[in-house]
C-alpha positions as CSV (number, residue, x, y, z in Angstrom):
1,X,-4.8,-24.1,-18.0
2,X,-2.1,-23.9,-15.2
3,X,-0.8,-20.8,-14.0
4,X,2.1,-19.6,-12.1
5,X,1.9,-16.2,-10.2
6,X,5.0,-14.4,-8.6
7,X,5.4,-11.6,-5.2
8,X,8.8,-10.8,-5.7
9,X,9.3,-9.4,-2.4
10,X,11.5,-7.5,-0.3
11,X,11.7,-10.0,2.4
12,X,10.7,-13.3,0.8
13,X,9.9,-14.4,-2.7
14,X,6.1,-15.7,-3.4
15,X,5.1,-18.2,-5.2
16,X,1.5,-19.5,-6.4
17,X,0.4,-21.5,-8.3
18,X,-3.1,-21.9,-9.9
19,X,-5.5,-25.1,-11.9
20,X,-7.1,-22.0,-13.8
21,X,-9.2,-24.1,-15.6
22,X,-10.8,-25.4,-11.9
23,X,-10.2,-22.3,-10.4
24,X,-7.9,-24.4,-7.9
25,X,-5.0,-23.4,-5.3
26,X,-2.7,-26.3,-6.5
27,X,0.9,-25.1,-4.3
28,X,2.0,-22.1,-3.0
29,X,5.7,-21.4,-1.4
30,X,8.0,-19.1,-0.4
31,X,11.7,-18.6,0.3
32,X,13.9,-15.6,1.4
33,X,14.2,-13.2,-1.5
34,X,17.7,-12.7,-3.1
35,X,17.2,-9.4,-4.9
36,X,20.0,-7.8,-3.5
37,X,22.3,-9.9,-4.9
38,X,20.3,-12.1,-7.5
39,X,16.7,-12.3,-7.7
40,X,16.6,-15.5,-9.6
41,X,18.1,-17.5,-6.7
42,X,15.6,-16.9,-4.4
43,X,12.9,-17.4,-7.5
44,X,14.5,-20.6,-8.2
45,X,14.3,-21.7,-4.7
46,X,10.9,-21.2,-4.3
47,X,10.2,-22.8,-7.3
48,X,11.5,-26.1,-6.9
49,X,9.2,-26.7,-3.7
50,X,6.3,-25.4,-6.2
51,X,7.5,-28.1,-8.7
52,X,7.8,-30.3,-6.1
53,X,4.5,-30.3,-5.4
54,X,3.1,-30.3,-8.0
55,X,5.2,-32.4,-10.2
56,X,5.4,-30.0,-12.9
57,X,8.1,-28.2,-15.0
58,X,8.1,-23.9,-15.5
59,X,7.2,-24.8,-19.1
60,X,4.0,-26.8,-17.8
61,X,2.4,-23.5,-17.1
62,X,0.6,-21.2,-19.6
63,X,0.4,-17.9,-17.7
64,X,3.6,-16.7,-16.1
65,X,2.8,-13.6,-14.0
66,X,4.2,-11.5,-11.3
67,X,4.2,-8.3,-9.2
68,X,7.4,-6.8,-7.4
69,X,8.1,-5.3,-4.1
70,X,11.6,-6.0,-4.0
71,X,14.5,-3.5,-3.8
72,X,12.2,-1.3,-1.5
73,X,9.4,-1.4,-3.9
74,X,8.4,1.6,-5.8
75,X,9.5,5.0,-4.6
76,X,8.7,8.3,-4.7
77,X,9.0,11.7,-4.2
78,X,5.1,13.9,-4.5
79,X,6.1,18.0,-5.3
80,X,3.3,20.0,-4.9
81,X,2.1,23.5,-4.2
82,X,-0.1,23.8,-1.6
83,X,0.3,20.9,1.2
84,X,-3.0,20.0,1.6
85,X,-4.2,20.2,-2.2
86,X,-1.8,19.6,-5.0
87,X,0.8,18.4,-3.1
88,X,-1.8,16.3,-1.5
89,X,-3.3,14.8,-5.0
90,X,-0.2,14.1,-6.4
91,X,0.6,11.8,-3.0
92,X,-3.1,10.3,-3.4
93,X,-1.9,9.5,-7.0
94,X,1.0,8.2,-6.2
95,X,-0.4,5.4,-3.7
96,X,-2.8,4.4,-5.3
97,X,-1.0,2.8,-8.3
98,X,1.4,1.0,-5.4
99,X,4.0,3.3,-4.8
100,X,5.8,4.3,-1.2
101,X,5.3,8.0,-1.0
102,X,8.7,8.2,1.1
103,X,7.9,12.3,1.1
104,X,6.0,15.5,0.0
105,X,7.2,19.0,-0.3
106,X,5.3,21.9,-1.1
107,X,5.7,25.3,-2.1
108,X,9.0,26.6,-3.6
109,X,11.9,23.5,-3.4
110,X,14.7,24.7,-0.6
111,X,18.2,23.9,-1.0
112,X,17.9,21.7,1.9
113,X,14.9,20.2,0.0
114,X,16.7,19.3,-3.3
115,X,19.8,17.9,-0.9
116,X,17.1,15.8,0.8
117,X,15.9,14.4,-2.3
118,X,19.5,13.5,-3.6
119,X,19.6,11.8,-0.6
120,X,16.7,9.5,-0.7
121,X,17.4,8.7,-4.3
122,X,14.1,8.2,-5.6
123,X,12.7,5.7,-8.4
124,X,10.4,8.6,-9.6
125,X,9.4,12.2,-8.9
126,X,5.5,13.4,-9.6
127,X,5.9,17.2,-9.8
128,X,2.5,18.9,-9.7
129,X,1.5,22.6,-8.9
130,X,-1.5,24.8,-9.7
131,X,-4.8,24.4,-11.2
132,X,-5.2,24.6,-14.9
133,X,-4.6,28.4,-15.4
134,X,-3.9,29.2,-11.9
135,X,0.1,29.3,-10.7
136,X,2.7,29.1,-12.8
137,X,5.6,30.7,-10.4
138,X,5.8,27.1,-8.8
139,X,5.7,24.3,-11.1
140,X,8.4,26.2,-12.9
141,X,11.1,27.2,-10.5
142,X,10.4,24.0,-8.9
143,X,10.5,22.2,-12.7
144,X,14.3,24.4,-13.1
145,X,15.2,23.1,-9.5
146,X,14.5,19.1,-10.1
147,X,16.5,19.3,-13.5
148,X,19.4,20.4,-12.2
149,X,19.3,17.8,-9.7
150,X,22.5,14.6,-10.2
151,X,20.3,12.2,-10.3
152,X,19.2,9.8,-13.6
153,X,15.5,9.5,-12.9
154,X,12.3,9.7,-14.3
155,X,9.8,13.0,-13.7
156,X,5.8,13.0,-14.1
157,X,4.7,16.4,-14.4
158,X,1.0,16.6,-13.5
159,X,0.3,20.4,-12.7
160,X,-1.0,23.6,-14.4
161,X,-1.2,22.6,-18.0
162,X,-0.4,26.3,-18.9
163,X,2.8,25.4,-17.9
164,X,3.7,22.0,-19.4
165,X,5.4,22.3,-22.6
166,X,7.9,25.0,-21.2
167,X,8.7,22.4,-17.9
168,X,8.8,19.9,-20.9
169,X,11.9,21.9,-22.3
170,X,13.3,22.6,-19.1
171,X,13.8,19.0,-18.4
172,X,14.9,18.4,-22.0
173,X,17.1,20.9,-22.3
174,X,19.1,19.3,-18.9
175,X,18.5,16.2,-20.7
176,X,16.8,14.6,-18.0
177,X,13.9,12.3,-18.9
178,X,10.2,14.0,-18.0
179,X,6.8,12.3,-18.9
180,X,3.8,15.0,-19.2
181,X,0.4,13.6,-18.2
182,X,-3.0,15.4,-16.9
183,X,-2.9,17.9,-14.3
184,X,-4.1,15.7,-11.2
185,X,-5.9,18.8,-10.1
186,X,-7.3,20.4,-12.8
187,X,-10.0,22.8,-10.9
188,X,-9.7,23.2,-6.9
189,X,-11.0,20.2,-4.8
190,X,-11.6,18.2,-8.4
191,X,-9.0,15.3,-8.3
192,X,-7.8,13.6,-12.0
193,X,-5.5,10.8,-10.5
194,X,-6.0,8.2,-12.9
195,X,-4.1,9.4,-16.2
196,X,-1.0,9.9,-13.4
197,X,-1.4,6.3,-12.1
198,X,-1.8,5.0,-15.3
199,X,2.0,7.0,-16.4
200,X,3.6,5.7,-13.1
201,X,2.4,1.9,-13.7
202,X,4.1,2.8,-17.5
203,X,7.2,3.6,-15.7
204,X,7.2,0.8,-14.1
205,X,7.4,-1.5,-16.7
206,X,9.4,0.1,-19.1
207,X,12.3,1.2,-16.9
208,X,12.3,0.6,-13.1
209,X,12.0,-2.7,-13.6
210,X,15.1,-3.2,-15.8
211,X,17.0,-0.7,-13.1
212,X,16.2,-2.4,-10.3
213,X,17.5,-5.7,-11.5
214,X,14.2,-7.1,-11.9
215,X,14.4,-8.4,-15.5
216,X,16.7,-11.2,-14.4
217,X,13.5,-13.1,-13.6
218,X,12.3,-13.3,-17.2
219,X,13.8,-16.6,-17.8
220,X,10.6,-17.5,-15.6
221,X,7.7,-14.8,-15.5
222,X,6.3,-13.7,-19.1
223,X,6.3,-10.0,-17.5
224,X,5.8,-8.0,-13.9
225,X,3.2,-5.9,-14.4
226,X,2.1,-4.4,-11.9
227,X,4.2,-3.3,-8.1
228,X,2.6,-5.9,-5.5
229,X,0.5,-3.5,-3.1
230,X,-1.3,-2.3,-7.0
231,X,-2.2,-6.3,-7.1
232,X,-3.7,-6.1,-3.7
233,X,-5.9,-2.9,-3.8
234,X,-7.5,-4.6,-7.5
235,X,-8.3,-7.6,-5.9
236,X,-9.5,-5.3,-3.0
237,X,-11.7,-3.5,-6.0
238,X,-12.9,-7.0,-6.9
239,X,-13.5,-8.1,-3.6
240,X,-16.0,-5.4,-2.9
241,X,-17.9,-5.8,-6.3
242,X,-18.7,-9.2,-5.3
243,X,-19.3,-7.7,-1.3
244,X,-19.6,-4.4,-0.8
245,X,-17.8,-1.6,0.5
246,X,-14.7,-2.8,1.8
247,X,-11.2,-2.2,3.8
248,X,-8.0,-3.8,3.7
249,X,-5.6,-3.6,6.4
250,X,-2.6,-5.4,5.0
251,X,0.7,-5.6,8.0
252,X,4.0,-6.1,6.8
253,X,7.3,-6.4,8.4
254,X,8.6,-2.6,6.7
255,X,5.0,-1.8,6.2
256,X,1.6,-1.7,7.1
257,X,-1.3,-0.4,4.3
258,X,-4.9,0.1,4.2
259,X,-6.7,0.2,1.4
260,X,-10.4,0.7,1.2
261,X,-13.4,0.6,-1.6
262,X,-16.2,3.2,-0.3
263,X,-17.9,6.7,-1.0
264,X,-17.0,7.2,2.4
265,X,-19.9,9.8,2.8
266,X,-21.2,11.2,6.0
267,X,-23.4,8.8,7.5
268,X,-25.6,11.0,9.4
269,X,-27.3,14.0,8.1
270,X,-25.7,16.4,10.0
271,X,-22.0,16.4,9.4
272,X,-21.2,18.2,7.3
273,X,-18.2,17.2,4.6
274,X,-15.2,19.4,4.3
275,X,-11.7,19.0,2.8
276,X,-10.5,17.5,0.0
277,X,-12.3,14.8,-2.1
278,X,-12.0,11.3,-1.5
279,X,-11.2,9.2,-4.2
280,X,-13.4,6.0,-3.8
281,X,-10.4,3.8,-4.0
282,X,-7.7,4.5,-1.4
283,X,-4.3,3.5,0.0
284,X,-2.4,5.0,2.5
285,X,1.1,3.3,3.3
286,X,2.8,4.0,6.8
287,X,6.3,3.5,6.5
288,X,7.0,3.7,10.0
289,X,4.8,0.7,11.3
290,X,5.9,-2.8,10.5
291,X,6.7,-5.6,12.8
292,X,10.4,-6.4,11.8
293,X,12.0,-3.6,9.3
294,X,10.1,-0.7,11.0
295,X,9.8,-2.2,14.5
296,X,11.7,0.3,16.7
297,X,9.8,3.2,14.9
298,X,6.3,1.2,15.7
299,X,7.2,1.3,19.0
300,X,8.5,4.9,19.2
301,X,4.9,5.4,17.7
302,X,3.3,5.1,20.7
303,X,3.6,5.1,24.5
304,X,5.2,3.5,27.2
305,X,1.8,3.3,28.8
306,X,0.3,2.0,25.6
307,X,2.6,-0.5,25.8
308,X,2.5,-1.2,29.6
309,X,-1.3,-2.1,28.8
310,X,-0.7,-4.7,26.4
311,X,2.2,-6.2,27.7
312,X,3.1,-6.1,31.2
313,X,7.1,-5.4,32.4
314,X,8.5,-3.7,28.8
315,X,12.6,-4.6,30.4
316,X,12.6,-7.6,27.4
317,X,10.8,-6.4,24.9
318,X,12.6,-3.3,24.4
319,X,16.0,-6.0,23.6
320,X,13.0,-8.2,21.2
321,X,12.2,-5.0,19.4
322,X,15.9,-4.0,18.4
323,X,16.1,-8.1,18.1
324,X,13.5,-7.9,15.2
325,X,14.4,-4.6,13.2
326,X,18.0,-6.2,12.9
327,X,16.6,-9.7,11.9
328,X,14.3,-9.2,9.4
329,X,13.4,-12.5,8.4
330,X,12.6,-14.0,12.0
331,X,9.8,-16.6,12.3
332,X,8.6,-16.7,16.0
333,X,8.1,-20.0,17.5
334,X,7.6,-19.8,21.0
335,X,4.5,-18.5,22.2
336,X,6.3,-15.6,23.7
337,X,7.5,-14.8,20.5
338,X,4.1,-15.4,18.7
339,X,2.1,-13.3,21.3
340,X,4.8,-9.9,20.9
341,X,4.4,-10.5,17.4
342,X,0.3,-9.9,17.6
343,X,0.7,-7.2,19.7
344,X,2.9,-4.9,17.2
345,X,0.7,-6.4,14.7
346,X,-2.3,-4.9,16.7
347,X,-0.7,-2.0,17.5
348,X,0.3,-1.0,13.7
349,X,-3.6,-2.0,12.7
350,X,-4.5,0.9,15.1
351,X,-2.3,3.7,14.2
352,X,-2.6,2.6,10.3
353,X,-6.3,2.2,10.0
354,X,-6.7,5.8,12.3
355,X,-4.5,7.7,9.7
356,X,-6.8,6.5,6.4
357,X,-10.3,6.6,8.3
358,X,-12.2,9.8,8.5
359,X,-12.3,12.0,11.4
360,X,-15.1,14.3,13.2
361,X,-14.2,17.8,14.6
362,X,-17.0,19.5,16.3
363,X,-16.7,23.5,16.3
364,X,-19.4,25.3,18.7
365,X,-21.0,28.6,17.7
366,X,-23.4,30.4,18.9
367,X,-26.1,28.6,17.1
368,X,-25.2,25.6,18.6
369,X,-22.4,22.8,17.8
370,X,-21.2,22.1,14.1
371,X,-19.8,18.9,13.0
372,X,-17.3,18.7,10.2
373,X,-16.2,15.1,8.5
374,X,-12.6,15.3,7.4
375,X,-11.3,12.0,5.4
376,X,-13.9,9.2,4.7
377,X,-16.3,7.8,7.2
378,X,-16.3,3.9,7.1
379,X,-18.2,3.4,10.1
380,X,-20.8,0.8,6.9
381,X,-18.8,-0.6,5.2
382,X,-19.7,-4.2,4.8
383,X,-16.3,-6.0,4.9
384,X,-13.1,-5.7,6.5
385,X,-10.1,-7.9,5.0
386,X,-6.6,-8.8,7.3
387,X,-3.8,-10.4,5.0
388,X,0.0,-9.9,5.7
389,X,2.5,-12.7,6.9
390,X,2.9,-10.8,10.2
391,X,-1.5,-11.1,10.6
392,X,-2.3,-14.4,8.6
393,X,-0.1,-17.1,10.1
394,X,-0.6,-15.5,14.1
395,X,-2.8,-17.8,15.9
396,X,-4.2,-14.6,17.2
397,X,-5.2,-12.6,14.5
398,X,-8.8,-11.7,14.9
399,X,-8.2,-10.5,17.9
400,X,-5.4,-8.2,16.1
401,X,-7.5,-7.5,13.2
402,X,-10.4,-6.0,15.9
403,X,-8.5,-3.3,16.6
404,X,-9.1,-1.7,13.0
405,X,-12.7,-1.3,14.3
406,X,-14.7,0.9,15.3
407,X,-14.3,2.4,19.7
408,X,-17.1,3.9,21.2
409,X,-14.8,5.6,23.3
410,X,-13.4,7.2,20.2
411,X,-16.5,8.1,18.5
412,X,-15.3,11.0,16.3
413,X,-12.7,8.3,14.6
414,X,-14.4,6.6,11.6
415,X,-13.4,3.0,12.1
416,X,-15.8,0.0,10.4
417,X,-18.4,-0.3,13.3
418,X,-19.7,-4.2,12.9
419,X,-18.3,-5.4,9.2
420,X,-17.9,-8.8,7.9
421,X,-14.3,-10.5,8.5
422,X,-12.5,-11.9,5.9
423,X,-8.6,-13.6,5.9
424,X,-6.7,-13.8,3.2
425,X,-5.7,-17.3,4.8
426,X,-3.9,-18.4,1.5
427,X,-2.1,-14.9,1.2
428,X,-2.9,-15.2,-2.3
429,X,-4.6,-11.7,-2.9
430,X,-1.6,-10.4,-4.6
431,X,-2.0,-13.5,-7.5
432,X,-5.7,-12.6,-7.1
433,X,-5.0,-9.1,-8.6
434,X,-3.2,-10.3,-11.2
435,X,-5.7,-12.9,-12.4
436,X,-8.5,-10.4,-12.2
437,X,-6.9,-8.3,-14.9
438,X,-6.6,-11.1,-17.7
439,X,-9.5,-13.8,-16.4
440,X,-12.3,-11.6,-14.0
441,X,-14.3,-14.1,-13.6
442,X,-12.1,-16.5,-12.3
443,X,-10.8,-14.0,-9.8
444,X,-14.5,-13.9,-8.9
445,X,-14.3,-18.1,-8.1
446,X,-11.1,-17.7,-6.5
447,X,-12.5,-14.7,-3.9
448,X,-15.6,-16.7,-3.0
449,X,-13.4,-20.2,-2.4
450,X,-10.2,-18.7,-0.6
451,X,-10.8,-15.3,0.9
452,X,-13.2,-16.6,3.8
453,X,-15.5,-14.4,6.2
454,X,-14.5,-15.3,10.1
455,X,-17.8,-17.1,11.7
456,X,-18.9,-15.1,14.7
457,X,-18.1,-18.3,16.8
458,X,-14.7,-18.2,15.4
459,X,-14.4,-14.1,15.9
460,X,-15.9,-14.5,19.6
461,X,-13.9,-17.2,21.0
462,X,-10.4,-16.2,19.2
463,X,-11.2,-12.2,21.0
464,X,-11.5,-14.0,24.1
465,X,-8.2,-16.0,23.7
């Protein structure tokens, strides 16, 4: 059984393609992606140096999947109440079935607010609010608010369920479309995020795919299923059934996410655990740290100093940064080139990996100093995994994958302390994902044979280079 698995991405167009019977990489290629204009062209291209090598025809492949990216990938807009609980859970929700959370508002929806949103234009709006039988005020006015808006898209409503069959009218009667799912906080600090993930992926495939332009590429993929970083984080989830608790730092050139599979527990007996819950499946997403797309704000991110450190004289690189966020699809080739592009890449690991790990504050009382863990402590887990084109094909990339761990001179931020490295050398997790949900255990075969763990020979002397 052959198969053929598709990233239809924002920058380039993936293409891989599988013996499933062997459980056997047989070619993989990629070529800029076309969706802008036509996303078959670029599909096409890539597909004649799959058939190519292979010496096969589209019809010489039973299974025919892909995920999509393209167009900016999934976006939304998370409405809550509170900022650091509903509006909080419905963001959660959001990125974890592989959206871009590209904001959050909480509270009652400002003018200014609902201009904003017009703005950003949206793929989809999760409006949540209030536990079941707490508020009603806000999921309502904010429910009359969002229906008013000019704008033809799709609304999840996944607050108090008091609420939900009069914001079900409200959006009916503007005749706007509105999907009613679970609240995704049903009691305070209990999240329900699954039935919301589960109506977002829904969305997905009945209707963003066909707006977005997407369903040109039928003539060669049986369906997309799934929005590419949702590929990733499952074959994350596989990953660490087969290894342990696990983290994914994945650097992209708009992008860079981290996804990890742990309880994320306090690890010593006396922290003590406060905010809200941690689902054991993450993602966070930071839009403002990628190597070409978000390049200027990566380096707005930090210091000059930070950058003095790493680099030497900045005079040149400021001109490579605007270089890079105007020339997206750049492949460095000189060692120059190649060593600036590890060092964003290290840089974005850093910030990313800080903003999803856990943190320590220690509050001192008269009986002596307290320690309270906010966020999830990964200081165990067992595995770390670097993919991304930006962190894959850079001669230097354990030594930019190191700085997702652990610093003793930061010990209050929970970064994996000594974990197992893995590469995704083949940047096939994305097919991965999609073969674990119709053939697990040849997903299992494919994870032990492709995704790798780093020797400590190889980790020592590449940290050295």
């Amino acid at each position: 059984m052959l198969g053929l698995f598709f990233d239809l991405g924002s920058t380039f167009t993936k293409v891989s393609a599988f013996d499933l019977d062997k459980c056997e990489l047989i070619a993989k290629a990629k070529a800029p992606s076309t969706a802008n204009i036509d996303i078959t062209i670029g599909l096409n291209n890539a597909l004649s140096e799959v058939f190519k090598q292979t010496g096969k025809k589209i019809e010489d492949f039973d299974v025919r999947r892909a995920t999509s990216s393209a167009k900016g990938g999934l976006r939304i807009v998370a409405v809550g109440l509170v900022p650091d609980l509903t509006a909080e859970a419905a963001k959660r929700a959001s990125l974890g079935a592989g959206a871009k959370v590209i904001k959050t508002y909480s509270y009652e929806l400002s003018e200014s607010d609902l201009d904003e949103i017009y703005r950003l234009k949206p793929d989809l709006i999760v409006l949540a609010g209030g536990t079941d039988g707490g508020n009603k005020y806000y999921p309502l006015i904010n429910a009359k608010k969002l229906s008013s808006l000019d704008l033809d898209i799709p609304v999840i409503y996944a607050g108090n369920k008091d609420v939900a069959d009069e914001v079900h009218r409200i959006f009916e009667k503007a005749k706007k479309e509105i999907y009613i799912t679970e609240n995704v906080m049903p009691e305070f600090g209990v999240l329900n995020i699954t039935p919301v993930q589960s109506k977002i992926r829904e969305i997905f495939l009945e209707r963003l795919i066909i707006s977005k332009g997407l369903d040109k590429a039928k003539k060669f993929v049986d369906s997309i299923v799934m929005p590419t970083p949702l590929a990733v984080l499952k074959a994350c989830e596989k990953f660490s059934s087969l290894n342990g608790e696990t983290m994914l730092v994945d650097v992209g050139g708009a992008t860079t996410d981290v996804c990890s599979v742990a309880s994320g527990k306090p690890t010593q007996s006396f922290v003590i655990l406060k905010g809200l819950p941690e689902p054991y499946v993450k993602r966070t997403v930071e839009g403002d740290l990628g190597v070409r797309v978000s390049a200027y704000s990566l380096w707005e991110a930090v210091s000059e100093e930070v950058w003095k450190n790493l680099l030497g004289n900045l005079n040149s690189y400021r001109e490579k940064v605007k270089f890079l966020s105007e020339n997206t699809d750049f492949i460095p080739t000189k060692e120059e080139d190649i060593y600036f592009d590890h060092v964003l890449a290290s840089v974005a690991i850093d910030i990313a990996v800080r903003r999803h790990v856990g943190h320590i504050e220690v509050v001192y009382s008269p009986m002596g100093s307290l320690y309270f863990q906010y966020g999830k402590d990964l200081t165990d887990v067992r595995a770390l995994i670097g993919t991304g084109g930006p962190l894959i094909y850079n001669p230097y990339n354990l030594k930019s994958i190191s700085f997702a761990l652990f610093n003793p001179n930061e010990p209050f931020v929970l970064k994996p302390k000594n974990p197992d490295i893995f590469i995704d050398k083949e940047y096939i997790l994305y097919a991965i994902g999609l073969i674990s949900e119709i053939f697990p255990e040849k997903s299992d075969k494919l994870i032990s044979k492709y995704i790798v763990r780093v020797s400590k020979e190889e980790r020592s002397n590449d940290i050295k280079k």
